[in-house]
C-alpha positions, 0 to 999 in steps of 0.5 A, spaced: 515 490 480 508 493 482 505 498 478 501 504 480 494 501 479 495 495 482 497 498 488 491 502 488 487 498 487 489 492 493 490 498 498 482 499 497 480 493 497 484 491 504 482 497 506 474 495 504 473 501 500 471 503 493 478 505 489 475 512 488 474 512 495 482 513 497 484 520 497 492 519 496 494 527 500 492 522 506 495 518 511 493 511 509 492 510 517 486 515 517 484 512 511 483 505 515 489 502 515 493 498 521 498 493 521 495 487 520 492 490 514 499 493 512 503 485 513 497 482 509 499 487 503 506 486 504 506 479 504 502 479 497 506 484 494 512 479 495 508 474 494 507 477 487 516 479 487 516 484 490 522 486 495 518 491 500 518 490 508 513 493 513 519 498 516 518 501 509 511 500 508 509 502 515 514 508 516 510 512 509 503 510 510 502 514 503 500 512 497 505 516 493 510 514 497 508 507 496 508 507 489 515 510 489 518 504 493 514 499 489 515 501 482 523 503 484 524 495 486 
């Protein structure tokens, strides 16, 4: 299980921005974010225990939405 902190701050970092940088009410992909970036953070999140897949990830590009996932697997 991942918390909300680290998810914030691995998403900035994969998206090369300051942590105070993201604005959580927008589309991470507006923010910066494409595929490639999202499967890199997939892969490390599993690797770190998680159980999450890119559909999910992918289908609610959202911070909120993702810590919801995360924390609740």
């Amino acid at each position: 299980m991942l918390d909300r902190t680290t998810v914030l701050a691995d998403t900035a970092r994969i998206l090369e921005v300051e942590l105070d940088e993201l604005d959580p009410s927008v589309s991470l992909v507006d923010q910066g974010l494409d595929s490639v970036r999202l499967m890199a953070l997939v892969e490390q999140w599993r690797g770190a225990g998680a159980d999450i897949d890119f559909v999910s990830l992918a289908s609610e590009p959202d911070l909120e939405q993702w810590c919801a996932l995360l924390a609740g697997r």
